[in-house]
C-alpha positions in Angstrom: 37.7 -17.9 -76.9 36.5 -21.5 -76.9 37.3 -24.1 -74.6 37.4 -28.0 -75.1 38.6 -31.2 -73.1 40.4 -34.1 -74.9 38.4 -37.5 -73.5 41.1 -40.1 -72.4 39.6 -43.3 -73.6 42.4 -45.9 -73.7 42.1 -49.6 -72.5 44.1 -49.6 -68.9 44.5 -46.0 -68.2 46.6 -44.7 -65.7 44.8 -46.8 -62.7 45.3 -50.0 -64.6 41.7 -50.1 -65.5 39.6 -49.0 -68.8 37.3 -46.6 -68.7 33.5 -47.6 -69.6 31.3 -45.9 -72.5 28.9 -45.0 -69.1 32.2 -42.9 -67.5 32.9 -41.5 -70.7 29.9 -40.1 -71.4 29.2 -38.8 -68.0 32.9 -36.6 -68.6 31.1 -35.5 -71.7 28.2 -34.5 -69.7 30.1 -32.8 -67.3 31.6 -30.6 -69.8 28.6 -29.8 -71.5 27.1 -29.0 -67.8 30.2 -26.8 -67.1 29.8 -24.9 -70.2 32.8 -26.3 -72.2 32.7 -26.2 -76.1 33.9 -29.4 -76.9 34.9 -32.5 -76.3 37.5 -34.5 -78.2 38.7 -37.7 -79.0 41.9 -39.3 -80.5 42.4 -42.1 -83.3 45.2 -43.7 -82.4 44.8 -47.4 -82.7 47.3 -47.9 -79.7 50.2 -45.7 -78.4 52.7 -47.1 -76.4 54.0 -44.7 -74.0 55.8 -47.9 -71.7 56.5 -51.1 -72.5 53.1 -52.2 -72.2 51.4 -50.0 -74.8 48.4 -48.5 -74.6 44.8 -48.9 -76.5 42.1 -46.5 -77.6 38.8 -47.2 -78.0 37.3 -46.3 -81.4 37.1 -42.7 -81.8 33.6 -42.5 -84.2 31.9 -45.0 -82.6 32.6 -43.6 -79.1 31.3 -40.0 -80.3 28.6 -41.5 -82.4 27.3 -42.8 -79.0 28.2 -39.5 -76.9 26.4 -37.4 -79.5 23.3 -39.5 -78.3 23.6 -38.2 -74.8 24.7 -34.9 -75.5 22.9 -32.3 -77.1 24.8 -29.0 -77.3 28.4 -29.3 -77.0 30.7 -29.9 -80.2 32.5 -33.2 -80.8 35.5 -34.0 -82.8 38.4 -35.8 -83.8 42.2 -35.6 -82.2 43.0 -36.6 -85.4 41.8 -39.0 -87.8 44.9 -40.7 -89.3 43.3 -40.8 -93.2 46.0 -44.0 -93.4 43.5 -45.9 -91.1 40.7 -45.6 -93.5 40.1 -45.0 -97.5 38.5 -41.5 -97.5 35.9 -42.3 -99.2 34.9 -44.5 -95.7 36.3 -41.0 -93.4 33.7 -39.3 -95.6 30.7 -41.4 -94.9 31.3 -42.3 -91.5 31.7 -38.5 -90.4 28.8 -37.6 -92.5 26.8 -40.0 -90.7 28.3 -39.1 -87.1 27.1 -35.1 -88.4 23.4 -36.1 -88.4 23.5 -38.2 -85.6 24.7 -35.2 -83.6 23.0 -32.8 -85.9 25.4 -30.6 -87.1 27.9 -30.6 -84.0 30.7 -32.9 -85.7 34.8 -31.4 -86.4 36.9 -33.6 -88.3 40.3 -33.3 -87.6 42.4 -34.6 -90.1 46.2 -35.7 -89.6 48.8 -37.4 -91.8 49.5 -40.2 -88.9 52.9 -40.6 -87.4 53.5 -43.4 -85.0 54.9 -46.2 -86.7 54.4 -48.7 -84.1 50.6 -48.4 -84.5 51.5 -48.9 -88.4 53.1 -52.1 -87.7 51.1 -53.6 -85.0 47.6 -53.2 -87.3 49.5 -54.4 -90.7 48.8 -51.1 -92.5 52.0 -49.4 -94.7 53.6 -46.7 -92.9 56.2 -45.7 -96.0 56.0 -47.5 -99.2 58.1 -45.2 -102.1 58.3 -41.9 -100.9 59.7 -41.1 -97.2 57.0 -41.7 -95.2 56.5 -38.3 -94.3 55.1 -36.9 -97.3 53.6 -40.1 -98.7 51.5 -39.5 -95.1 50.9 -35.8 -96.0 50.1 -36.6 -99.9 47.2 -39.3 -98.8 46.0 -36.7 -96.1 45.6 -33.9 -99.2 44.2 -36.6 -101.0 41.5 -37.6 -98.4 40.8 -34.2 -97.6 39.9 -32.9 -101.9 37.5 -35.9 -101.9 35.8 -35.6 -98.7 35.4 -31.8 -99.2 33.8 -32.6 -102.7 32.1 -35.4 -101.2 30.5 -33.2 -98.9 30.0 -30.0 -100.9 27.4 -32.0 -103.6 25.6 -32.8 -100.8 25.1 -36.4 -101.6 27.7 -38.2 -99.5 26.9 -41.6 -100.7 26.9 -40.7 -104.4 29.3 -38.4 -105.1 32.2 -40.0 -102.3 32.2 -43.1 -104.7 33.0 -41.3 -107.7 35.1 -38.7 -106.2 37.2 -41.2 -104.8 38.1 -43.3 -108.3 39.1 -39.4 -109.7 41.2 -38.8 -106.5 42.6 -41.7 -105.9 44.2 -42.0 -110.2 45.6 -38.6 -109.1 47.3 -39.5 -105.8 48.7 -43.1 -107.9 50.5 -40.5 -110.2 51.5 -38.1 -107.4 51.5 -40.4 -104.7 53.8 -43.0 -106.0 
């Protein structure tokens, strides 16, 4: 069995104040210390539990910098919306975050759900079909061209044309 720790990193936690990358990171080296497996992070743009809503700091740049300051324990993602982000951009920026902490990266994928995140960053949250499984199409979409992104092991290359084949597929399935 493998044990992680989901990082809380939203602005105005439960104290009313935000926790600083230097707290964060010493949780992260706590864990790693302790002999935990990984550590992970969500993407949520902002989540509002109450009325006054909650925001997250940015989940690849955080464990960009905690892969600097950790060196053994696994990071990843409590899931990457792939509405936030066009996949060829999921591609490269988890690519890069894999070499930075050499080889200890998980991606974790979602659909998205929370349509007041949608609506509060401007992004579509249901355009033809119900939102639901236009979500879940973009998500199958953004995983085929990051896993062939990936797999002819030149990210930067390879994710550009990927991504105008996948994405002429996912108009006519998509839409």
């Amino acid at each position: 069995m493998k044990v992680g720790i989901v990082l809380r990193t939203t602005e105005g936690g439960p104290q009313g104040t935000t926790p600083t990358f230097h707290a964060i990171a010493e949780l992260a080296q706590t864990a790693e210390r302790a002999g935990l497996d990984s550590i992970w992070l969500p993407d949520h743009l902002l989540f509002r539990a109450s009325s006054r809503g909650e925001v997250f700091w940015e989940a690849f740049t955080m464990l960009s910098a905690l892969a600097a300051v950790t060196k053994r324990i696994t990071l990843g993602t409590i899931v990457v919306s792939t509405s936030f982000r066009p996949p060829a951009l999921v591609a490269k920026i988890a690519a890069t975050l894999d070499a930075i902490s050499e080889g200890r990266l998980i991606l974790g994928l979602g659909a998205g759900w929370y349509q007041p995140e949608y609506e509060a960053f401007g992004y579509p949250f249901a355009i033809i079909l119900p939102a639901a499984s236009r979500r879940r199409c973009r998500s199958s979409c953004c995983c085929c061209v990051m896993a062939r992104s990936i797999s002819r092991g030149s990210i930067i290359r390879s994710t550009i044309v990927c991504c105008v084949r996948a994405g002429r597929r996912a108009m006519v399935r998509c839409s």
